[in-house]
C-alpha positions as CSV (number, residue, x, y, z in Angstrom):
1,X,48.7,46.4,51.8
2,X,52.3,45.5,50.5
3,X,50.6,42.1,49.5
4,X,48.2,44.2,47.0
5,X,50.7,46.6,45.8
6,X,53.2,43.7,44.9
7,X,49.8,42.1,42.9
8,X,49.4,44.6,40.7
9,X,53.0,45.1,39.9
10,X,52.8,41.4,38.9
11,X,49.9,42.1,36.7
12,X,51.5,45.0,35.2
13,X,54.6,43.0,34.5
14,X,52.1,40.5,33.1
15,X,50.6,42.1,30.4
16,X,54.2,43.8,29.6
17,X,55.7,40.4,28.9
18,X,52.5,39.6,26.4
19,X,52.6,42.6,25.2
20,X,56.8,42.1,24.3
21,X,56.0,39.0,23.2
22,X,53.4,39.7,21.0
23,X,56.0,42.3,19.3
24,X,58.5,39.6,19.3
25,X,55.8,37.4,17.3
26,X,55.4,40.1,14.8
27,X,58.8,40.9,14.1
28,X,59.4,37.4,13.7
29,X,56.9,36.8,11.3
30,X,57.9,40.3,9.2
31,X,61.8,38.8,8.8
32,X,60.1,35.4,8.0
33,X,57.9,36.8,5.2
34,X,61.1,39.4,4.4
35,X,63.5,36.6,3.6
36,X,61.1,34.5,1.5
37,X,60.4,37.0,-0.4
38,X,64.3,37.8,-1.0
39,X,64.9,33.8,-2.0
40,X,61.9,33.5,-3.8
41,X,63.6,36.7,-5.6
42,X,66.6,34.8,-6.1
43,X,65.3,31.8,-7.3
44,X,63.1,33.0,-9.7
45,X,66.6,34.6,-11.3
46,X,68.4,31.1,-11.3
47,X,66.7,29.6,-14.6
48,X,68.2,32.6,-16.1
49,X,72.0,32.3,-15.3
50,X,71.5,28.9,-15.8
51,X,70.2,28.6,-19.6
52,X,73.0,31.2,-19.7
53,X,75.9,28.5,-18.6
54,X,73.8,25.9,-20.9
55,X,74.4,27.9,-24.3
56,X,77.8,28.7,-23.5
57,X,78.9,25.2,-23.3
Protein backbone atom coordinates (compact mmCIF):
# COMPACT_ATOMS: atom_id res chain seq x y z
CA UNK A 1 0.00 0.00 0.00
CA UNK A 2 2.87 2.59 0.83
CA UNK A 3 4.52 1.08 -2.36
CA UNK A 4 1.40 2.51 -4.52
CA UNK A 5 0.95 5.68 -2.73
CA UNK A 6 4.71 6.57 -3.21
CA UNK A 7 3.87 5.65 -7.25
CA UNK A 8 1.55 7.97 -7.80
CA UNK A 9 3.38 10.74 -5.95
CA UNK A 10 6.19 9.96 -8.50
CA UNK A 11 3.85 10.26 -11.30
CA UNK A 12 2.47 13.33 -10.03
CA UNK A 13 5.94 14.80 -9.62
CA UNK A 14 6.28 13.53 -13.20
CA UNK A 15 4.06 15.33 -15.07
CA UNK A 16 4.89 18.50 -12.75
CA UNK A 17 8.55 18.52 -13.87
CA UNK A 18 7.07 18.37 -17.79
CA UNK A 19 4.77 20.53 -17.12
CA UNK A 20 7.73 23.22 -15.56
CA UNK A 21 9.69 22.46 -18.16
CA UNK A 22 7.50 23.01 -20.83
CA UNK A 23 7.00 26.60 -19.19
CA UNK A 24 10.64 26.90 -18.99
CA UNK A 25 10.69 26.14 -22.91
CA UNK A 26 8.25 28.80 -23.61
CA UNK A 27 9.63 31.52 -21.69
CA UNK A 28 12.75 30.78 -23.21
CA UNK A 29 11.72 31.00 -26.58
CA UNK A 30 9.46 34.48 -25.72
CA UNK A 31 13.01 36.24 -24.38
CA UNK A 32 14.65 34.63 -27.56
CA UNK A 33 12.19 36.06 -30.02
CA UNK A 34 12.04 39.33 -27.48
CA UNK A 35 15.65 40.17 -27.89
CA UNK A 36 15.80 39.61 -31.68
CA UNK A 37 13.37 41.63 -32.17
CA UNK A 38 15.11 44.55 -29.96
CA UNK A 39 18.64 44.00 -32.13
CA UNK A 40 16.99 43.63 -35.22
CA UNK A 41 15.44 47.16 -33.86
CA UNK A 42 18.74 48.42 -33.40
CA UNK A 43 20.30 47.45 -36.36
CA UNK A 44 18.01 48.48 -38.67
CA UNK A 45 18.75 52.22 -36.96
CA UNK A 46 22.64 51.79 -37.52
CA UNK A 47 22.79 52.76 -41.41
CA UNK A 48 21.27 55.90 -40.13
CA UNK A 49 23.79 57.22 -37.51
CA UNK A 50 26.23 56.02 -39.73
CA UNK A 51 25.55 57.96 -43.12
CA UNK A 52 25.15 60.66 -40.36
CA UNK A 53 29.12 60.30 -39.13
CA UNK A 54 29.85 59.89 -43.14
CA UNK A 55 28.58 63.52 -44.14
CA UNK A 56 30.00 65.00 -41.23
CA UNK A 57 33.41 64.13 -42.10
Amino acid sequence: MGTQNLQIEEDSLTEKFFELQSNELVQERLIWQHLTKRKINEMNHIPDESYADWGED
